[in-house]
Backbone as CSV, one residue per row, in Angstrom:
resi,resn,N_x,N_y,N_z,CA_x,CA_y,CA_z,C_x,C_y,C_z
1,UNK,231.471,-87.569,118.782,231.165,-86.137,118.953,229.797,-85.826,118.356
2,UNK,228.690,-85.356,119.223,227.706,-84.734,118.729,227.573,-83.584,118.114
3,UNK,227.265,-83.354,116.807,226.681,-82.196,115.678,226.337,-81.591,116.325
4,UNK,226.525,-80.186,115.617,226.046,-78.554,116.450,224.598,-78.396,116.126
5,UNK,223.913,-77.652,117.192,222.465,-77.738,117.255,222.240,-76.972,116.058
6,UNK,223.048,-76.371,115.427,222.748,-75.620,114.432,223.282,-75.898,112.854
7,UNK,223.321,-77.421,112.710,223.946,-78.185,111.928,223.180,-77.894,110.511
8,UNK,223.830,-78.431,109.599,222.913,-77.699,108.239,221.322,-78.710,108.274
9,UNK,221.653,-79.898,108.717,220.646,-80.709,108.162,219.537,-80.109,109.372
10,UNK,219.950,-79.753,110.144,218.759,-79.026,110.793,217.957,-78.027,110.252
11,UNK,219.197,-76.920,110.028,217.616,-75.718,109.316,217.469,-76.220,108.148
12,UNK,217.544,-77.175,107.632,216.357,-77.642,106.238,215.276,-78.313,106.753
13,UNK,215.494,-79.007,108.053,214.161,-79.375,108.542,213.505,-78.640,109.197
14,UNK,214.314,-77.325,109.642,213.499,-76.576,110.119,212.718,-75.551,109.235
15,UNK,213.470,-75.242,108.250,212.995,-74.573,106.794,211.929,-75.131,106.557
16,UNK,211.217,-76.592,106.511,210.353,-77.563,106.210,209.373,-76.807,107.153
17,UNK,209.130,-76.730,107.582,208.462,-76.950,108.761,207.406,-75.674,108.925
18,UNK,208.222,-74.514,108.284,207.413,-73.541,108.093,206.368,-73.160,106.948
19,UNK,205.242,-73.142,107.442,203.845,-73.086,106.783,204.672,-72.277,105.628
20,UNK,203.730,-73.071,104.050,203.794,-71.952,102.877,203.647,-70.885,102.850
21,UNK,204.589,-69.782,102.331,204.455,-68.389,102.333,203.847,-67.949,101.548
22,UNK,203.842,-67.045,101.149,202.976,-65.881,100.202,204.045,-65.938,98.951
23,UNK,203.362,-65.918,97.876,204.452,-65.426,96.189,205.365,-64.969,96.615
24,UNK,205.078,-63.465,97.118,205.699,-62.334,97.374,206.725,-63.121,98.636
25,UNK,206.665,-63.695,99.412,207.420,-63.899,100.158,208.713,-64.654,100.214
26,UNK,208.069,-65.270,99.263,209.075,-67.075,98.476,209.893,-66.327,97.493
27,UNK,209.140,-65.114,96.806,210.125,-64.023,95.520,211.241,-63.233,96.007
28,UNK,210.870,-62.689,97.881,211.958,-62.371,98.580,213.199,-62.884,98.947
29,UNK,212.630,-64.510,99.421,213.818,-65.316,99.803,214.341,-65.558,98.426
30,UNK,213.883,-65.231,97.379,214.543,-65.996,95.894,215.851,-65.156,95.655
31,UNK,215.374,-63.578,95.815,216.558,-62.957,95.347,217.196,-62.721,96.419
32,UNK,217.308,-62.791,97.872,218.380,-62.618,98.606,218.993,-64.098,98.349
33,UNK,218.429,-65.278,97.752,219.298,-66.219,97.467,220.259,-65.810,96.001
34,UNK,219.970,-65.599,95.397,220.271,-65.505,93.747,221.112,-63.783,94.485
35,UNK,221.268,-63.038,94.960,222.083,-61.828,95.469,223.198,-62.067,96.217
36,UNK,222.604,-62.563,97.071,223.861,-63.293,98.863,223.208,-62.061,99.674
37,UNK,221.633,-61.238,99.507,221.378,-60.313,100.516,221.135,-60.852,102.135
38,UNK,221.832,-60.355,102.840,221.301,-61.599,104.438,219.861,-60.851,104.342
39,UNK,219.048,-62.094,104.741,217.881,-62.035,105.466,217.745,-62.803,106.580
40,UNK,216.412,-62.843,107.155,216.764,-63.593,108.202,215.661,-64.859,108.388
41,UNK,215.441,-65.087,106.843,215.238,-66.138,106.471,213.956,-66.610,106.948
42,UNK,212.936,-67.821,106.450,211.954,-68.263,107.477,211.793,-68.801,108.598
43,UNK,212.961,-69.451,108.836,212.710,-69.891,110.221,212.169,-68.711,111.305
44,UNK,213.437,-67.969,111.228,213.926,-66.489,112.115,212.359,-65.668,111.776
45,UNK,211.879,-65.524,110.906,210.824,-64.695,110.057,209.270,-65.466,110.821
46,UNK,208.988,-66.745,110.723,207.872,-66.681,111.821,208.011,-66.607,112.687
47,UNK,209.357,-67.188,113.692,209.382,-66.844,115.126,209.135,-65.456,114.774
48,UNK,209.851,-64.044,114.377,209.316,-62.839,115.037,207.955,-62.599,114.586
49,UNK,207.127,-63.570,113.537,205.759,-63.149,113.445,205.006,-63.738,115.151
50,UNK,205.574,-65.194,115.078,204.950,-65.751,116.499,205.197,-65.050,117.955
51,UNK,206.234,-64.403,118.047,206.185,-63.173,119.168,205.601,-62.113,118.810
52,UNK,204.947,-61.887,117.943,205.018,-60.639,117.426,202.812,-60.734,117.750
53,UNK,202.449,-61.938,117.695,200.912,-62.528,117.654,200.883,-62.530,119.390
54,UNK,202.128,-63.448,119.626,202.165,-63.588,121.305,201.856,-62.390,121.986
55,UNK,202.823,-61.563,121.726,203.005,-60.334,122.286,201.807,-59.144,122.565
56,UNK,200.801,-59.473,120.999,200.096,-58.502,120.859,200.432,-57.280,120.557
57,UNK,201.342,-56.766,119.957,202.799,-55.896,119.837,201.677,-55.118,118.547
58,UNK,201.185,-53.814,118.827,201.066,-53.165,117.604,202.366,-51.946,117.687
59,UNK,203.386,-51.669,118.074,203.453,-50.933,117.739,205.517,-51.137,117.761
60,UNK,205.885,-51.445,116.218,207.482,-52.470,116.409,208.140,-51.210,115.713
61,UNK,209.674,-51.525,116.206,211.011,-50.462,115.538,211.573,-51.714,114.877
62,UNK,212.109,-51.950,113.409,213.152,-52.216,113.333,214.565,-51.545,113.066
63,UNK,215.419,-51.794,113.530,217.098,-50.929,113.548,217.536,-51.735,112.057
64,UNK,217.445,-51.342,111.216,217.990,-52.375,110.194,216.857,-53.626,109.803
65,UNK,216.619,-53.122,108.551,215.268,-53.368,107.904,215.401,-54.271,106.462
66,UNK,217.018,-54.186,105.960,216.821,-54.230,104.767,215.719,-54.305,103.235
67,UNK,215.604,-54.886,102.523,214.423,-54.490,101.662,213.064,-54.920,102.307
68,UNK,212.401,-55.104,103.479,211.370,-55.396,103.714,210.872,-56.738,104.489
69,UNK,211.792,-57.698,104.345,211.555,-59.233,104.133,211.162,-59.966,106.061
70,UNK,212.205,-59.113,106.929,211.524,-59.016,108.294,210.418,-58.079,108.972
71,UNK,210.428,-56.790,108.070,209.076,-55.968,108.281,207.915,-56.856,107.673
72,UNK,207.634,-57.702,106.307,206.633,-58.069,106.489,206.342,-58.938,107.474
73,UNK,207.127,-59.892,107.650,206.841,-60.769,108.945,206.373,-59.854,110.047
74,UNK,206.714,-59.297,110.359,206.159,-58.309,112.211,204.925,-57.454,111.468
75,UNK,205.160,-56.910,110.172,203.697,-56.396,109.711,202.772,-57.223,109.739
76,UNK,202.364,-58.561,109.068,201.784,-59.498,109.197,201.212,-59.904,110.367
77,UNK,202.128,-59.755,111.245,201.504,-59.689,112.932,200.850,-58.724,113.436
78,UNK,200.911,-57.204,113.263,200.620,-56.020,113.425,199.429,-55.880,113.243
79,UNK,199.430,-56.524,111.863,197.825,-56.006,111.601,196.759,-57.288,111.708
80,UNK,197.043,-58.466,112.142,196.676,-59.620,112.894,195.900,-59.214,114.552
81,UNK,196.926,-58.443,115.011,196.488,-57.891,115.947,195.661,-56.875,116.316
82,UNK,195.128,-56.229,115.226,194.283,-54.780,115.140,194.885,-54.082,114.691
83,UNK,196.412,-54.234,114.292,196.763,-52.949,113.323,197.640,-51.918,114.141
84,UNK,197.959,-51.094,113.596,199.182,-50.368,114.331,200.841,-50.183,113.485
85,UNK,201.621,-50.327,113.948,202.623,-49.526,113.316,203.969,-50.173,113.203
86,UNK,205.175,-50.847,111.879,206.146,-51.191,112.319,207.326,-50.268,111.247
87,UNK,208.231,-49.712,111.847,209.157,-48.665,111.653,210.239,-49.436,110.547
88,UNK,210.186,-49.330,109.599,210.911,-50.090,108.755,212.739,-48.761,108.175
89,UNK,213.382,-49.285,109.053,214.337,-47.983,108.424,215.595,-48.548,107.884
90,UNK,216.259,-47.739,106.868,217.264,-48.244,106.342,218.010,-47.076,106.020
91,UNK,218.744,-46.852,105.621,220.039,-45.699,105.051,219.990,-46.043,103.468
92,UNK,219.673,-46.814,102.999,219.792,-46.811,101.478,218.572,-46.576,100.854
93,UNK,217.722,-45.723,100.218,216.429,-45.340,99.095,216.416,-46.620,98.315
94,UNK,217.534,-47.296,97.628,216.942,-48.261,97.162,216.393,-49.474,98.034
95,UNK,217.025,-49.766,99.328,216.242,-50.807,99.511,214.674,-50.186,100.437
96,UNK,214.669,-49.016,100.533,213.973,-48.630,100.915,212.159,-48.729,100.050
97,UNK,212.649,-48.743,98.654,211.840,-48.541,97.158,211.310,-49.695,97.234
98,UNK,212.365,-50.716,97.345,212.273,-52.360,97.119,211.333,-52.613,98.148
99,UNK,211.424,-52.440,99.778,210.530,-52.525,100.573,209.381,-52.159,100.320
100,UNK,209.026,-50.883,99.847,207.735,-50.109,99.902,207.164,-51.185,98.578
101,UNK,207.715,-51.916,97.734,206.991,-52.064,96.542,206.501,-53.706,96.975
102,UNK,207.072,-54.449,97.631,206.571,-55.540,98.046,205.960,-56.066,99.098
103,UNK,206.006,-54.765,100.134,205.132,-54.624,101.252,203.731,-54.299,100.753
104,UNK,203.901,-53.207,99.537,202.601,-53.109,98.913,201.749,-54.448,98.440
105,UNK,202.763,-55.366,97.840,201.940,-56.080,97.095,201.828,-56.933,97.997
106,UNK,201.775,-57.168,99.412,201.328,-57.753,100.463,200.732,-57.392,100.940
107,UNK,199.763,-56.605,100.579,199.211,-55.840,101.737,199.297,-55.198,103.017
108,UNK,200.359,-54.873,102.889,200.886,-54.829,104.402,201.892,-52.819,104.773
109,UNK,201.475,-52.356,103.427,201.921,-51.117,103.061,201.181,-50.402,104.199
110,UNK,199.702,-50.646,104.646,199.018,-49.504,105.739,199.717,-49.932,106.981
111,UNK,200.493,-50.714,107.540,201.086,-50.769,108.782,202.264,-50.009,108.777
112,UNK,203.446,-50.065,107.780,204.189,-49.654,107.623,204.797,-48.512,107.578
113,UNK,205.580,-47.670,108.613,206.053,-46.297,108.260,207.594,-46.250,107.458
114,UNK,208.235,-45.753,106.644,209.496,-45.892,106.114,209.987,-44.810,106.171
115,UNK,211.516,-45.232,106.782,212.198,-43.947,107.159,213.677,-44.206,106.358
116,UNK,214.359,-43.181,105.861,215.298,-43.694,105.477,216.574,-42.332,106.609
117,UNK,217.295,-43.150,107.133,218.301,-42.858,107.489,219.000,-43.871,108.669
118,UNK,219.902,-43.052,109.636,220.658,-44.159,110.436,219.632,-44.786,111.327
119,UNK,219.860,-46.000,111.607,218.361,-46.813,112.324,218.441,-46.154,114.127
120,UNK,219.152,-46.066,114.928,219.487,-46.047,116.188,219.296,-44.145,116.432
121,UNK,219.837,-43.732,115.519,219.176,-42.107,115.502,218.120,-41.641,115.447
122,UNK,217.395,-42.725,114.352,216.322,-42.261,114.212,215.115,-43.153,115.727
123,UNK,215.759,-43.953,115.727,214.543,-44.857,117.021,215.005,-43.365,118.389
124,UNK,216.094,-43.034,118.652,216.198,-41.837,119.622,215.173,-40.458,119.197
125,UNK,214.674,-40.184,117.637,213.956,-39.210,117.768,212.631,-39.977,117.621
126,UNK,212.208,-41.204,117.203,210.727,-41.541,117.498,210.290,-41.398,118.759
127,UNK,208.578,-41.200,119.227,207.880,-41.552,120.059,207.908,-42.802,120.472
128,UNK,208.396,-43.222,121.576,207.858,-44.584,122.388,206.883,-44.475,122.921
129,UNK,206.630,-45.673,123.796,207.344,-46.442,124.045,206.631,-47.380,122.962
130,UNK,207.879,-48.320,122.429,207.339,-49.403,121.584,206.985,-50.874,122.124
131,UNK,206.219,-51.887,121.608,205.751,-53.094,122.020,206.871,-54.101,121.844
132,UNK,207.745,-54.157,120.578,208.682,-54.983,120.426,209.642,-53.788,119.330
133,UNK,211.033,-54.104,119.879,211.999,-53.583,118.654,213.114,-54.709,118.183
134,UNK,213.221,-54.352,116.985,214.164,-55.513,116.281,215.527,-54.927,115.900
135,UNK,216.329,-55.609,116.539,218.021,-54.950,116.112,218.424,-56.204,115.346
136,UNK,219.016,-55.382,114.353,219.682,-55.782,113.020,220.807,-55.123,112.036
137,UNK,221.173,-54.290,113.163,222.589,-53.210,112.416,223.475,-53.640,112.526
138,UNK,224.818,-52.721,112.083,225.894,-53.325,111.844,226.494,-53.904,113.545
139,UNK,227.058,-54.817,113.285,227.430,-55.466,115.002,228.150,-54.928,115.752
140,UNK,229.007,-54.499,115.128,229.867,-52.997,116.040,229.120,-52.323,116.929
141,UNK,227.262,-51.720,116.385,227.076,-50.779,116.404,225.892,-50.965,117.540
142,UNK,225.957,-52.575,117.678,225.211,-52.846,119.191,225.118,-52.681,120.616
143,UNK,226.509,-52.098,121.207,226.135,-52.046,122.458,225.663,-50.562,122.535
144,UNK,225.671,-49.888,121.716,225.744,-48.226,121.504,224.078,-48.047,121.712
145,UNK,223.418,-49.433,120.390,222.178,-49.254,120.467,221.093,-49.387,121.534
146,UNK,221.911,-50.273,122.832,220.953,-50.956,123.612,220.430,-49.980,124.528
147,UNK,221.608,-48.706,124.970,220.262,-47.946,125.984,219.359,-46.766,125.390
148,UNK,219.862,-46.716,123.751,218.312,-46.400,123.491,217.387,-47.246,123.187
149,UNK,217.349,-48.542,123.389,216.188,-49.414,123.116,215.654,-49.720,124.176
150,UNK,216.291,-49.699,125.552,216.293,-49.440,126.838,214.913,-48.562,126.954
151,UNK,215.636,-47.182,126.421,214.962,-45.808,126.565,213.044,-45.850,125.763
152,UNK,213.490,-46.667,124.802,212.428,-46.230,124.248,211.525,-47.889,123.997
153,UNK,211.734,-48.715,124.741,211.018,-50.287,124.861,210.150,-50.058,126.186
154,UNK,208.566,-50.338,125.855,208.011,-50.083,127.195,208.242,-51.319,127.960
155,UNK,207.500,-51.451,129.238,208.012,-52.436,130.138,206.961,-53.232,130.074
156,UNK,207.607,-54.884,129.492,207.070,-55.745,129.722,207.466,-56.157,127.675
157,UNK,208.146,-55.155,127.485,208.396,-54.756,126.149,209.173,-56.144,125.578
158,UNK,209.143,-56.526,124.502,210.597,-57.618,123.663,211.306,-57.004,123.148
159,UNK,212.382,-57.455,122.986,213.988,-56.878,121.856,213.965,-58.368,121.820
160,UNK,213.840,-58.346,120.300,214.966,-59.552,119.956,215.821,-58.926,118.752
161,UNK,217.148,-59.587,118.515,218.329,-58.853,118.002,219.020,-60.353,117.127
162,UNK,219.256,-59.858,116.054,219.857,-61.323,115.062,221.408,-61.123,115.174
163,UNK,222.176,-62.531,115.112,223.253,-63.031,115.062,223.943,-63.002,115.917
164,UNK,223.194,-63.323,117.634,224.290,-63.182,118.316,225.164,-64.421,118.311
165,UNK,224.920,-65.565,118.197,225.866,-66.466,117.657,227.069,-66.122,116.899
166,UNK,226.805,-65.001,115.457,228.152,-64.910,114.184,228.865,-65.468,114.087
167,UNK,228.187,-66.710,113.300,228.926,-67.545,112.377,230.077,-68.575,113.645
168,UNK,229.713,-68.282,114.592,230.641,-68.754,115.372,232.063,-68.244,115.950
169,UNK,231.947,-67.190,115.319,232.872,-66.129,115.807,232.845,-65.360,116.798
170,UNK,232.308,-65.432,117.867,232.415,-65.438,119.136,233.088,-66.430,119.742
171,UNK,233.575,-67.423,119.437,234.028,-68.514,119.943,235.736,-68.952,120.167
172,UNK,235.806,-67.294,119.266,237.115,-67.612,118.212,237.851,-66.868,119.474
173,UNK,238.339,-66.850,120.656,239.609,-65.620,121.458,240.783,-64.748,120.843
174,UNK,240.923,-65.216,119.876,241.591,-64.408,118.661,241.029,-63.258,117.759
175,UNK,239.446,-63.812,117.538,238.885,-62.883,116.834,238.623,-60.878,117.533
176,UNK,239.112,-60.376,117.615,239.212,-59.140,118.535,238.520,-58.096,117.383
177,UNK,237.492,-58.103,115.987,237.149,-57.413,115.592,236.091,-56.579,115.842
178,UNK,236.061,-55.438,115.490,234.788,-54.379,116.395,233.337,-55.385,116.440
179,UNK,233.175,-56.013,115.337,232.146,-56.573,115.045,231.863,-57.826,115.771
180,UNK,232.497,-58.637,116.119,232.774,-59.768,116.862,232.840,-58.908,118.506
181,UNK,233.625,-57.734,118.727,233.342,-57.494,120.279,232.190,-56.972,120.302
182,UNK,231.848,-56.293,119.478,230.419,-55.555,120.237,229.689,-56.628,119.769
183,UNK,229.343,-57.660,119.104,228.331,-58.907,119.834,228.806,-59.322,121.017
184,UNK,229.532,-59.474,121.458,229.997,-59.925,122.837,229.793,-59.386,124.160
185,UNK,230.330,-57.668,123.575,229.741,-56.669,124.973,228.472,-56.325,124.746
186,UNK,227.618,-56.629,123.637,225.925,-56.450,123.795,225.593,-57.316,124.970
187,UNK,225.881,-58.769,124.404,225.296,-60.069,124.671,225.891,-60.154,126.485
188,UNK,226.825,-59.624,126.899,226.935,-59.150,128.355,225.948,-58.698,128.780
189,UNK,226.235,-57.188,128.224,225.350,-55.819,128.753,223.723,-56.536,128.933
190,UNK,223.290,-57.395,128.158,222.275,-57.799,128.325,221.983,-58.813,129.743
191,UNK,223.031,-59.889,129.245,223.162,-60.545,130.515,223.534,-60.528,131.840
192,UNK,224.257,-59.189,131.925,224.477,-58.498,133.323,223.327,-57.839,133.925
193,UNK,222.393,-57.363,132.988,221.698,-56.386,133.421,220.206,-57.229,133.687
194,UNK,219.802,-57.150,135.451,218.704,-57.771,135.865,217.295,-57.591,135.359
195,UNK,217.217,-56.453,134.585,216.043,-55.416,133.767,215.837,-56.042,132.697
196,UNK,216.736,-57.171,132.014,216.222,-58.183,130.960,216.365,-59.402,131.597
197,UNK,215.071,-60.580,131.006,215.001,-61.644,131.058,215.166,-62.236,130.026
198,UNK,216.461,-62.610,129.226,216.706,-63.281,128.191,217.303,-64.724,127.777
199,UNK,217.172,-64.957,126.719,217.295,-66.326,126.304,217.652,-66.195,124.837
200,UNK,219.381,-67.001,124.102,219.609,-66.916,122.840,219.124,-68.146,122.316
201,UNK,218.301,-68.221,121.110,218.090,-69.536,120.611,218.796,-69.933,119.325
202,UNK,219.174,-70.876,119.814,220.562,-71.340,118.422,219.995,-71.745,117.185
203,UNK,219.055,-71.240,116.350,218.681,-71.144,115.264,219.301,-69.934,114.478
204,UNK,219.372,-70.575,112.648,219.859,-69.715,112.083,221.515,-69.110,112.845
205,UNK,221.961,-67.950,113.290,222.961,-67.567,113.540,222.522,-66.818,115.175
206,UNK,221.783,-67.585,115.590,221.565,-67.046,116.706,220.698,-65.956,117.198
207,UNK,219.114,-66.030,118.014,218.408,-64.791,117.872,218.597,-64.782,119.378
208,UNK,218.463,-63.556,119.427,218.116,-63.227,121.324,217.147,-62.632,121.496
209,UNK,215.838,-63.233,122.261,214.811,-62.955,123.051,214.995,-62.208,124.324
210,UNK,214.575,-61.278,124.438,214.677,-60.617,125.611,213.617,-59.692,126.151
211,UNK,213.053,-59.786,127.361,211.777,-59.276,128.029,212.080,-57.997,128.967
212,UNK,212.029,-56.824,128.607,212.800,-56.039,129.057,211.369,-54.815,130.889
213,UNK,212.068,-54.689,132.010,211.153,-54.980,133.203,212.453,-54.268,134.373
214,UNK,212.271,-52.775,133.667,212.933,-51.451,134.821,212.986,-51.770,136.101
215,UNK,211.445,-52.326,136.526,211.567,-52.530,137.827,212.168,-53.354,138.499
216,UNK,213.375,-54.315,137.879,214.202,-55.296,138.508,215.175,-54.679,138.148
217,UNK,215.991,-53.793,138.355,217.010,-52.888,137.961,217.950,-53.321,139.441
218,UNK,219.325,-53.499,139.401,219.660,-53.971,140.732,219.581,-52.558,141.576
């Protein structure tokens, strides 16, 4: 029997692999290690800087931000690109504090807008259309989010969205929890719908790339 592509000894070589970070960046991954805060780690963290360079994307939402650690990655890109804007929102002031204080010491505080409240409410009252948005809320709370990201992703736009894999709990036909179905009816809704061109890559817990293009609407 062949090992899962997502075997441990893999993301340590894939962990390897990613160019040295910044103090500040290596101090992030320290305490979501030494906490148990999810991040989404380095692997996950340059791919969205490397779409984020690809893309040319100045102007990103994330839905779920926690203290900063994937906003600097897409900030880092932002202002790589000429600069522009990535929506860092959360519901909690403290991790909101925590963000603002280590985005600062990255330089990366002038890209950054910080909002604190529900992430999917608030992307419905921002201005679009955006270049790339990042979903990262609670999993329940995904298929709810997708036609406002729909609404407010311009065309030709990215969504990529973490864990559609979970832990492998999609796999489970037993598992019937809100959180486990709505990854499931996202990861449909996506794949039914001809208006995205997507692809999940089995790193980390699973990211989904997706190229979002109205005009193939069936």
């Amino acid at each position: 029997m062949t090992e899962p592509i997502n075997a441990p000894q893999l993301a340590v070589w894939l962990d390897r692999l990613v160019p040295a970070r910044a103090p500040v960046l290596a101090a992030m991954e320290a305490e979501a290690a030494e906490t148990g805060f999810p991040i989404i780690g380095p692997v996950c963290g340059n791919l969205c800087y490397l779409l984020t360079r690809l893309t040319g994307a100045r102007r990103v939402c994330e839905l779920g931000s926690g203290f900063g650690y994937s906003t600097a990655w897409f900030a880092r890109g932002v202002k790589e690109n000429g600069g522009g804007v990535v929506h860092h929102i959360v519901r909690d002031a403290g991790l909101s504090a925590r963000a603002r204080s280590y985005l600062s010491e990255l330089d990366l505080g002038d890209v950054v807008h910080y909002t604190i409240g529900e992430a999917v409410a608030t992307l419905r009252e921002l201005a679009g259309p955006f270049d790339l948005i990042f979903n990262d809320i609670d999993k329940d709370g995904y298929p709810g989010a997708l036609p406002v990201i729909e609404q407010k992703l311009r065309p030709g736009g990215l969504l990529i969205a973490d864990n559609l894999i979970w832990h492998g709990r999609i796999f489970d036909d037993s598992d019937r929890s809100p959180a486990t179905e709505g990854i499931r009816t996202f990861t449909r809704m996506v794949a039914d719908n001809p208006a995205w061109t997507a692809s999940i890559l089995p790193v980390r817990d699973g990211i989904l790339v997706a190229r979002w293009d109205p005009t193939r609407r069936a």
